[in-house]
Backbone bond lengths (Angstrom), bond angles and torsions (degrees), N, CA, C in turn:
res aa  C-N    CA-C-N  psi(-1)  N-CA   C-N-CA  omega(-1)  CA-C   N-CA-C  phi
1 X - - - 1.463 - - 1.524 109.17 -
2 X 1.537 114.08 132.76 1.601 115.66 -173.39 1.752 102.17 -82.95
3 X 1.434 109.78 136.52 1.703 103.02 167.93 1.684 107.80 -91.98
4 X 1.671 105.87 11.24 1.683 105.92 167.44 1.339 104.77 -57.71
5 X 1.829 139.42 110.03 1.107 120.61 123.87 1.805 152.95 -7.68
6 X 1.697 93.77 -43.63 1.307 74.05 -177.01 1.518 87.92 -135.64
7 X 1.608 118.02 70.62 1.477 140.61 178.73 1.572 95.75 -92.89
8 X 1.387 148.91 -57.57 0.948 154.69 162.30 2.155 107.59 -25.59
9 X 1.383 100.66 -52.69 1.487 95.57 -179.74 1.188 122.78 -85.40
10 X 1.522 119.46 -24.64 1.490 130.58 156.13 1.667 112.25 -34.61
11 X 1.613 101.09 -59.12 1.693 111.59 -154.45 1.952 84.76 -72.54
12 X 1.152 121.63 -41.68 1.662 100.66 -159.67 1.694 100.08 -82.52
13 X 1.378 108.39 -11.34 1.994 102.27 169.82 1.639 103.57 -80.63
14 X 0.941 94.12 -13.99 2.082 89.56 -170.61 1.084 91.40 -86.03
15 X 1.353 130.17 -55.14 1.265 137.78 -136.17 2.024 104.82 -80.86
16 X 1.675 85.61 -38.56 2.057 97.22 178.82 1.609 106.88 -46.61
17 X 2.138 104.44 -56.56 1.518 126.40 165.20 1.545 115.28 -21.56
18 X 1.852 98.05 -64.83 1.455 93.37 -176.54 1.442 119.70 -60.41
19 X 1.586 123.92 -21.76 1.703 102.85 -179.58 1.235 107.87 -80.13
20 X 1.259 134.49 -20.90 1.542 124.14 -171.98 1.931 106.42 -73.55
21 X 1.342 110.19 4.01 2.026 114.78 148.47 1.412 117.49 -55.02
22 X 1.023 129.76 112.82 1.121 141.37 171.39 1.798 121.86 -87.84
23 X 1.206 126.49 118.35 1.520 119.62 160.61 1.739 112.39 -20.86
24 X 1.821 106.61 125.56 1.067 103.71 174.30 1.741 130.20 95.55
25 X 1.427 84.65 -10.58 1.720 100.15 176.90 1.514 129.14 -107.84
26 X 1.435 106.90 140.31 1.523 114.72 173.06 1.612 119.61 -63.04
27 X 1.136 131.35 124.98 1.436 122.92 -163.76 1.648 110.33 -141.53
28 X 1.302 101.58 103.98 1.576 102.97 174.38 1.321 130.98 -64.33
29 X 1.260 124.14 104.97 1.467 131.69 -170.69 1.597 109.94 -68.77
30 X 1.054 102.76 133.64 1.651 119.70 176.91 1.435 118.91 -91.33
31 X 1.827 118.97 123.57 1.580 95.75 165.21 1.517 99.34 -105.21
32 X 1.515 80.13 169.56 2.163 119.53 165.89 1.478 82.28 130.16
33 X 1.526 80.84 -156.22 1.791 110.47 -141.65 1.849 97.44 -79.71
34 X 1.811 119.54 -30.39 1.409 130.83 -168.72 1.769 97.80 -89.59
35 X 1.295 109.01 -31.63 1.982 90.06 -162.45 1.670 94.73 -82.72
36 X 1.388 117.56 -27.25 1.762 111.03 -167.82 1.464 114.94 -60.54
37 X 1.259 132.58 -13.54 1.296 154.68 153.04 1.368 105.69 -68.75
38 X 1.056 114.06 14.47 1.482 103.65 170.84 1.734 101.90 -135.37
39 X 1.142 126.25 -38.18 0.921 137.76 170.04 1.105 126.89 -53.47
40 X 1.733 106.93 -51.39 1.247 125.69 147.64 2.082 121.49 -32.64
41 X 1.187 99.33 -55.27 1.839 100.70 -175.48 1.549 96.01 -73.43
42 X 1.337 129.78 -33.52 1.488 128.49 179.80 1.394 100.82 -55.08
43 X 1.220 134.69 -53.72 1.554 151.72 -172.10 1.341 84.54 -55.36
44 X 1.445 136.01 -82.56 1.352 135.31 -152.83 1.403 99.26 -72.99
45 X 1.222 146.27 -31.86 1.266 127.98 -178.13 1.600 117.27 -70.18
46 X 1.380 111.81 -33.19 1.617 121.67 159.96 1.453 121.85 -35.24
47 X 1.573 106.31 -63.30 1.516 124.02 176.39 1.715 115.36 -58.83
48 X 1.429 102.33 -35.68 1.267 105.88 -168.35 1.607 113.93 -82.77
49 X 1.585 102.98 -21.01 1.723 116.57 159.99 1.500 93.47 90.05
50 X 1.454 127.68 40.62 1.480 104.36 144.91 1.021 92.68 -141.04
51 X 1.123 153.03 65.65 1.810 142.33 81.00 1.571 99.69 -104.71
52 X 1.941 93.89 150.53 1.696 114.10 -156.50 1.423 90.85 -141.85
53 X 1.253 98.25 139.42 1.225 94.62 145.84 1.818 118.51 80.35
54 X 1.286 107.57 14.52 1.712 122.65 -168.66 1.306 104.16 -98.29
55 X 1.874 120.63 149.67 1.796 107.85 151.27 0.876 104.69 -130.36
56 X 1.287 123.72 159.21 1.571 128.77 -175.00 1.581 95.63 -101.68
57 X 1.797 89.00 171.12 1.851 98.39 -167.31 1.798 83.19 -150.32
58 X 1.736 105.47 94.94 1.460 118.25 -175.67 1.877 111.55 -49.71
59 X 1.063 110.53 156.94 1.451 102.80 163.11 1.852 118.27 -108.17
60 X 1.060 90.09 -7.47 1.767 112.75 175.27 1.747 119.39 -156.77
61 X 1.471 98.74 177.37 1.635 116.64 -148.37 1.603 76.43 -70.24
62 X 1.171 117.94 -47.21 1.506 130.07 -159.30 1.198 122.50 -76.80
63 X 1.456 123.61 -13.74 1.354 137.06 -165.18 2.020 95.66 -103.79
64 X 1.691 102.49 -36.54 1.275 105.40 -173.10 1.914 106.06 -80.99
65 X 1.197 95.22 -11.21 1.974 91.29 175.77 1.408 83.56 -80.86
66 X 1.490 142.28 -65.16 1.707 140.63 -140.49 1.754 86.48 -65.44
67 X 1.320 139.56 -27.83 1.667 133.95 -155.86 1.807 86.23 -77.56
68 X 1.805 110.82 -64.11 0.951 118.17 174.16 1.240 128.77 -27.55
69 X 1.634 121.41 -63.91 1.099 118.86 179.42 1.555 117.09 -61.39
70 X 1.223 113.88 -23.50 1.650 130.53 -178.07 1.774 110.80 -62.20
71 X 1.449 117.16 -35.58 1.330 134.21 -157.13 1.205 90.66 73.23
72 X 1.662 131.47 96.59 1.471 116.55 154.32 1.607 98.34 -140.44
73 X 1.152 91.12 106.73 1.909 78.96 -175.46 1.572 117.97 -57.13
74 X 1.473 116.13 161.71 1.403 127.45 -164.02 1.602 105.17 -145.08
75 X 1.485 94.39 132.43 1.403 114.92 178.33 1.650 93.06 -63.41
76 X 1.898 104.76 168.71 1.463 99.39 -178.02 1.825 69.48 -101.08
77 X 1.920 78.90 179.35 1.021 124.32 -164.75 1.473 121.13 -57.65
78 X 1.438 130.59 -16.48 0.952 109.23 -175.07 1.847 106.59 -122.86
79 X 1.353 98.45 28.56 1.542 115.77 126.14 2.024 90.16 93.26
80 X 1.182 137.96 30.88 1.478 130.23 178.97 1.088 148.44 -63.31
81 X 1.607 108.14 21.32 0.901 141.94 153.78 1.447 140.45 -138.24
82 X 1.134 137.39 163.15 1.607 122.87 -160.72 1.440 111.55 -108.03
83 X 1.334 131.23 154.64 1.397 148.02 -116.93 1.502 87.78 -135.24
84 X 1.369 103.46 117.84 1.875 119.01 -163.23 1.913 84.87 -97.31
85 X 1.290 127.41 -52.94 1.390 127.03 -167.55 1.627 111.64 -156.40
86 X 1.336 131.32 144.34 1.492 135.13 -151.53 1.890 76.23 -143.89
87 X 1.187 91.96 130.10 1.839 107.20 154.21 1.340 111.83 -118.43
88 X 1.191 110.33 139.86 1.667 126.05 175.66 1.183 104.75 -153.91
89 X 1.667 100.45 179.80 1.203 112.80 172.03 1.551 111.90 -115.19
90 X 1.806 124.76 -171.54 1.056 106.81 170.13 1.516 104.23 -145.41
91 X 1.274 129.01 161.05 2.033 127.89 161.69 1.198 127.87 -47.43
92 X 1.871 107.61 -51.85 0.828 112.27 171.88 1.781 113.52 -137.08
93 X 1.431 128.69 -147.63 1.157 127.03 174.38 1.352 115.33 -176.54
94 X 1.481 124.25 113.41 1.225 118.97 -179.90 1.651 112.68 -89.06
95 X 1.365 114.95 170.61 1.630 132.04 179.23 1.341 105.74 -50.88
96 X 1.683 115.06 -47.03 1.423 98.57 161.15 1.588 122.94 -100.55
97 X 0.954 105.66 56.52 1.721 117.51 158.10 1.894 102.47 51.78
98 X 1.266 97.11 38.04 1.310 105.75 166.73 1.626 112.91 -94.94
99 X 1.014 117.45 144.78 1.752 127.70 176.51 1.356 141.24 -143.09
100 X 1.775 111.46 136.31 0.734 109.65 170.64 1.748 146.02 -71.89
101 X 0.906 146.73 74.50 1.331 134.21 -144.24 1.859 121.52 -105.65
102 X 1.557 121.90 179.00 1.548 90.02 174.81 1.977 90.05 127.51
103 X 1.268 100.53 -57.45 1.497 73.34 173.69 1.116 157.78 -61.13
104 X 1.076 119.49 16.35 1.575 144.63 156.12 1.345 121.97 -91.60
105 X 1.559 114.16 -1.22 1.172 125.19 153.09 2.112 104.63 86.78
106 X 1.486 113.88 30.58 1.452 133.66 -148.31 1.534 113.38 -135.85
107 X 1.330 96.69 2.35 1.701 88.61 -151.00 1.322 122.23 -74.73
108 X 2.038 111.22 -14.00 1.389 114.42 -175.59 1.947 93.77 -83.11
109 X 0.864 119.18 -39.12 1.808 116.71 171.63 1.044 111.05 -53.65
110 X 1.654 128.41 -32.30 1.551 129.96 -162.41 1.719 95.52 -91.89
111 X 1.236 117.38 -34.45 1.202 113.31 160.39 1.313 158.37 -38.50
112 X 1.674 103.94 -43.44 1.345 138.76 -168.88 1.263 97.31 -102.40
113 X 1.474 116.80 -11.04 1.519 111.54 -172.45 1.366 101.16 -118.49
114 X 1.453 130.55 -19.75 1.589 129.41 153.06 1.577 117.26 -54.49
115 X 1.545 99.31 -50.72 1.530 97.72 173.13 1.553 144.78 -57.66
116 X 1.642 91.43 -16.18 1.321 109.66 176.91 1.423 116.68 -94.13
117 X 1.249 129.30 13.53 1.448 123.82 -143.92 1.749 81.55 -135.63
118 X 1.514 106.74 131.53 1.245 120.07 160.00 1.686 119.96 -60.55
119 X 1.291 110.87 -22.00 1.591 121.71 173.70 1.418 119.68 -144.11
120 X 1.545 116.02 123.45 1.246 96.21 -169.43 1.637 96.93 -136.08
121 X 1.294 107.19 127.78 1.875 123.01 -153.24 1.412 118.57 -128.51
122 X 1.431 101.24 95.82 1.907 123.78 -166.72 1.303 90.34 -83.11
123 X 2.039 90.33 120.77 1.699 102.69 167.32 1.897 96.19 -99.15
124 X 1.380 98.62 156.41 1.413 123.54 -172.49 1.481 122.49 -161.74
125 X 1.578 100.22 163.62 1.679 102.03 169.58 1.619 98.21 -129.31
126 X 0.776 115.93 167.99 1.361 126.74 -147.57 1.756 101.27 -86.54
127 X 1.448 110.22 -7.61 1.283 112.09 174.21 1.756 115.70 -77.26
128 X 1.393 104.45 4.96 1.670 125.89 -171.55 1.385 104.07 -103.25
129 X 1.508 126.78 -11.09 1.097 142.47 -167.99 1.989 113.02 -73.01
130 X 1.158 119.29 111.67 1.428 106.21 -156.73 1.989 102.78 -131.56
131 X 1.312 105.47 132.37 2.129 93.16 -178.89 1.578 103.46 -69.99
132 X 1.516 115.74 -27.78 1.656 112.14 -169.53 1.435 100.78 -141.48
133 X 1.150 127.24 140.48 1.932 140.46 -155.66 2.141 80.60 -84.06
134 X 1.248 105.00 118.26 1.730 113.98 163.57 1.221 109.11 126.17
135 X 1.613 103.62 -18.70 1.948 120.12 -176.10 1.367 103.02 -44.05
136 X 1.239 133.23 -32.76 1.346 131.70 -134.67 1.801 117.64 -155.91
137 X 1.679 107.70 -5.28 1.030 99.49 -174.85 1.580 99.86 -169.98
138 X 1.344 122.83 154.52 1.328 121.12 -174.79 1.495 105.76 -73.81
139 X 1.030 129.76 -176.81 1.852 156.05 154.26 1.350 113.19 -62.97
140 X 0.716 142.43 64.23 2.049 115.41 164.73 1.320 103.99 -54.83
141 X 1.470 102.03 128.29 1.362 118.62 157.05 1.546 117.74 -137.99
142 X 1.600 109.09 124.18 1.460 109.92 -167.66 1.344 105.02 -110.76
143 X 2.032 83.73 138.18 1.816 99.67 -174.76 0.986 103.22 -111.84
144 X 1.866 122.71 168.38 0.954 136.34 163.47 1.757 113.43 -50.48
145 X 1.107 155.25 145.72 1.706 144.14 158.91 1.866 107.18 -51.99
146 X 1.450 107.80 -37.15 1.972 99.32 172.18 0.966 94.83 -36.49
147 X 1.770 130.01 132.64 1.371 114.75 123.73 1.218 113.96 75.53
148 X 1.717 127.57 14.17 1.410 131.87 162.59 1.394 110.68 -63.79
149 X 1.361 135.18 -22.38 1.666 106.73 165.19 1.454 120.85 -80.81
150 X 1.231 101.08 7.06 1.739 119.13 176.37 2.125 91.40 -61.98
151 X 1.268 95.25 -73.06 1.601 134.70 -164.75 1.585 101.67 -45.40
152 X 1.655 101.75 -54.68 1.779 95.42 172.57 1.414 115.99 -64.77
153 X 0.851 124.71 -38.30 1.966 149.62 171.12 1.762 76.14 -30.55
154 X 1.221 105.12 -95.64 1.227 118.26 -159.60 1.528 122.69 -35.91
155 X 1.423 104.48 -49.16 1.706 120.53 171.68 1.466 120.62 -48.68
156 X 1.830 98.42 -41.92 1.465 102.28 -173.20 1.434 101.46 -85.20
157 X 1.351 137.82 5.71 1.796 150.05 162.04 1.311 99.22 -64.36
158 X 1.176 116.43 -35.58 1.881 124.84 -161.81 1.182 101.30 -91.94
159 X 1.817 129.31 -10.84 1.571 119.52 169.39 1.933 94.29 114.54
160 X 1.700 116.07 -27.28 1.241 97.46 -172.20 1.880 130.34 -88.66
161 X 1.209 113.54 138.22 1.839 107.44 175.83 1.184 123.41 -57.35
162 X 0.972 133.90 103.36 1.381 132.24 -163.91 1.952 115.52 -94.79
163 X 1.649 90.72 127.87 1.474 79.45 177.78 1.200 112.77 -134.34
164 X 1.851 123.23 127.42 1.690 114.45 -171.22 1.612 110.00 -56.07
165 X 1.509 122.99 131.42 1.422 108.65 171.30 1.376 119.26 -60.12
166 X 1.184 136.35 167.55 1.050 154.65 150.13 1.268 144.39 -85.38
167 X 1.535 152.03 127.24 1.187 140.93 -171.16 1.744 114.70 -102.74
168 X 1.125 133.62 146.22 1.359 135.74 166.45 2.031 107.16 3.26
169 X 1.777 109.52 -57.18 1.073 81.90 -160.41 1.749 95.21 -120.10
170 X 1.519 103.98 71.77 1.103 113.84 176.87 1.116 140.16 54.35
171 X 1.653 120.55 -13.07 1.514 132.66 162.51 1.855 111.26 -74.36
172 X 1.169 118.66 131.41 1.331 112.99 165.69 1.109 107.75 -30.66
173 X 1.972 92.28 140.24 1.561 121.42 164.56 1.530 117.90 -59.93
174 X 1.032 107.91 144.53 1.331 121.30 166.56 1.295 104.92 -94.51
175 X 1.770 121.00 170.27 1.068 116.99 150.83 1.611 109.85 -108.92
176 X 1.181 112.82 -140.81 1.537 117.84 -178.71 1.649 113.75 -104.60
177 X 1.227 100.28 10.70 1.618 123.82 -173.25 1.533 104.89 -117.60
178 X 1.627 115.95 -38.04 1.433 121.76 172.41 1.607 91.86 100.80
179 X 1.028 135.05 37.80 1.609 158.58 139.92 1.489 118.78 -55.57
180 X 1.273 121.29 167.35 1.697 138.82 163.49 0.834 107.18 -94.47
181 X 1.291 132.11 165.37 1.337 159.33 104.87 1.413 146.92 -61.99
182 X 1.848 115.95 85.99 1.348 114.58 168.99 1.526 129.20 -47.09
183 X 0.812 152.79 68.71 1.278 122.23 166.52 1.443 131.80 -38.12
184 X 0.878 135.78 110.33 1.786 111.92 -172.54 1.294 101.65 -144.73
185 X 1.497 107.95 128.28 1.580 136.17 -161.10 1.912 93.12 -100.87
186 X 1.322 109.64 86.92 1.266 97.30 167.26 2.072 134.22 -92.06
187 X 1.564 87.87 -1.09 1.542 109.27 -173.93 1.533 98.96 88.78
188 X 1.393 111.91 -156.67 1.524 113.02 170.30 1.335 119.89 -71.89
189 X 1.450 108.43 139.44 1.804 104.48 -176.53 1.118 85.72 -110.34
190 X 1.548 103.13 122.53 1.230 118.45 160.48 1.726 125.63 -66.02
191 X 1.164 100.77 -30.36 2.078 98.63 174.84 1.534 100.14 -142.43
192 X 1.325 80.96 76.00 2.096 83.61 165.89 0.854 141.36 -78.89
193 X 1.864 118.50 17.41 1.310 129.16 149.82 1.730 118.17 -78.00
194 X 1.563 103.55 -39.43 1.535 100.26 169.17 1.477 100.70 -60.46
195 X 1.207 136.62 -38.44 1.637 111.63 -145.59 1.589 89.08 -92.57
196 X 1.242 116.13 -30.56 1.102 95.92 -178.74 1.836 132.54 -82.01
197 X 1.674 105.32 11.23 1.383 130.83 173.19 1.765 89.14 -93.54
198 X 1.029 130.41 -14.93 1.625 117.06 174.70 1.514 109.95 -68.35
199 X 1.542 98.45 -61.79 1.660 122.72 -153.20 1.849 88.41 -68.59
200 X 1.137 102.62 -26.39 1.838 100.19 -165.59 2.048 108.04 -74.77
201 X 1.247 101.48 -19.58 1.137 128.50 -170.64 1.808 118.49 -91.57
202 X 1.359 105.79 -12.26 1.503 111.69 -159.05 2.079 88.94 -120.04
203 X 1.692 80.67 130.59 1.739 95.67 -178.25 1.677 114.16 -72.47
204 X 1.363 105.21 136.88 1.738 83.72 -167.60 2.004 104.48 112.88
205 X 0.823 128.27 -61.75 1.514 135.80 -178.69 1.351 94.22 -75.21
206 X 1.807 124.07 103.79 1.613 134.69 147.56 1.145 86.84 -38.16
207 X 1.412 132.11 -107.12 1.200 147.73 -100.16 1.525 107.11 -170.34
208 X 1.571 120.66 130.90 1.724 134.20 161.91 1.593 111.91 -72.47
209 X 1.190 113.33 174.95 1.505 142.90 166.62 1.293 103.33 -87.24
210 X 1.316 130.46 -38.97 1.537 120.17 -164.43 1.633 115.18 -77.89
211 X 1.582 105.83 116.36 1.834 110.07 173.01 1.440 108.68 -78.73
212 X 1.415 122.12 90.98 1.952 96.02 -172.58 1.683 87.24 -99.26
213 X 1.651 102.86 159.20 1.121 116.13 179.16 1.364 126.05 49.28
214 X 1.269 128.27 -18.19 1.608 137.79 -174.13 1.792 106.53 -79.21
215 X 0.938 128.49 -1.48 1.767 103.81 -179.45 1.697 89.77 -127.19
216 X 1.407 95.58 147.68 2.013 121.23 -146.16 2.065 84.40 -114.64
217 X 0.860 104.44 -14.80 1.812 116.14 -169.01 1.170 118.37 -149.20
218 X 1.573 113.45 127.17 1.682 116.06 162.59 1.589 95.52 -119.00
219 X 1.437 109.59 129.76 1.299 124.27 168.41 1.889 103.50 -95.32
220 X 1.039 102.46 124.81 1.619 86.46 179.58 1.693 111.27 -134.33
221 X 1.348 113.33 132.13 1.729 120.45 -151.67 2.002 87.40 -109.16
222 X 1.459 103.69 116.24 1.437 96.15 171.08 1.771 99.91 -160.17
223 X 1.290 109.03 178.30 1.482 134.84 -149.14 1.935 95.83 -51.29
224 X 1.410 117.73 -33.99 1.015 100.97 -161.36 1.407 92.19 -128.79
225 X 1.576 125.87 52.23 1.295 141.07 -177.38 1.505 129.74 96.22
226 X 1.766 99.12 -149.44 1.571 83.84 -168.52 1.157 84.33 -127.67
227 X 1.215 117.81 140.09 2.078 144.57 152.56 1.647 119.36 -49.85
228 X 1.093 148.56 153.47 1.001 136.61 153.88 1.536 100.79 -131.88
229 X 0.949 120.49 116.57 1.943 117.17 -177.98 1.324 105.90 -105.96
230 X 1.237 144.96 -178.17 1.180 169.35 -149.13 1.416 125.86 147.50
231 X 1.848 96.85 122.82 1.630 110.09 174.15 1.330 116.08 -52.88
232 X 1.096 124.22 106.07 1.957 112.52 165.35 1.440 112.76 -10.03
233 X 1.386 139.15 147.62 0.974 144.37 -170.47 1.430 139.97 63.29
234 X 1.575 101.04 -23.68 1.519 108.40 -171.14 1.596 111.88 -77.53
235 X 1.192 99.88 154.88 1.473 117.53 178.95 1.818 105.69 -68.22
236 X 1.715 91.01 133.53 1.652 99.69 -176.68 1.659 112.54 -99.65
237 X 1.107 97.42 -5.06 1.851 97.09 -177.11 1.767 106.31 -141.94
């Protein structure tokens, strides 16, 4: 039994995500606790024989065992074909469908695999819902281990608290690269395209939390249903 509260609105925003898969398509799998509910209905729609013919393109080590166990076949890894639609989830979510992402400890994979994807469609519950990207949740930003107290040094220059993540048994997180985890609580960022032209710029920083401009869809799961949003311009099918 989940003590997620709002696990019920997660699974029916993931789950709406998963029917818009079509027979025949490349589909970027999302991890955490909101995209596996989606992955999950992809799995059952396979078995159940009306979607054919799909492969998934994991965003983590962990997301590609859950495809596995699902029967969902998976492109290898270094991606040779191009990415029709990616479901995920996100931390947070701004008005313009900007996001924070990362807590699942994924975000430079979730990245490379948003960027590649002609559509890329954030499942949510409305408790993810944010007026300014930081309101509500720290930054992940993953460093190399060289010289990571170099990197927090630097972060906490930029105004943010920095905290090493942690794994289950209390030793720093890894990522799936064998990376850190910043956490960094900067409050609201007011221009998170500048800050994120800092962090993109500084040797040592893989990869930010911030999705700007990259997700084409917000699915959003709340008390009096589900949302479907869309960026101006983006492709609906």
């Amino acid at each position: 039994m989940t003590h997620d509260p709002h696990a019920a609105l997660k699974q029916a925003a993931a789950e709406r995500a998963a029917d818009l898969v079509q027979s025949g398509m490349v589909v970027g799998l999302g991890t955490g606790s909101t995209a596996i509910f989606a992955t999950r209905r992809i799995g059952a729609r396979l078995q159940q024989g009306t979607l054919r013919d799909i492969v998934g393109f994991p965003t983590s080590k962990a997301t590609a065992d859950a495809a596995r166990a699902l029967h969902i076949p998976l492109l290898d890894e270094d991606c040779p074909r191009a990415i029709d639609l990616t479901i995920d989830g996100a931390d947070e979510v701004d008005p313009q469908l900007d996001l924070i992402k990362g807590g699942g400890g994924a975000l430079l994979r979730e990245k490379i695999v948003a960027e590649a994807s002609r559509r890329e469609i954030i499942v949510v519950d409305e408790s993810k819902l944010s007026p300014v990207l930081g309101t509500h949740c720290a930054l992940p930003i993953e460093v190399i281990p060289f010289g990571w107290r170099s990197q927090a040094r630097y972060l906490e220059s930029l105004g943010a608290r920095v905290v090493v993540r942690e794994g289950p048994d209390h030793a720093p997180f890894r990522t799936d690269q064998g990376n850190l985890v910043l956490d960094c609580a900067f409050g609201p960022i007011a221009q998170p395209a500048a800050l994120a032209r800092q962090l993109a710029a500084r040797a040592g920083l893989v990869e930010h939390g911030m999705f700007l401009g990259i997700a084409t869809d917000l699915i959003v799961a709340g008390t009096d249903g589900i949302r479907h949003l869309t960026r101006p311009g983006s492709p609906t099918t």
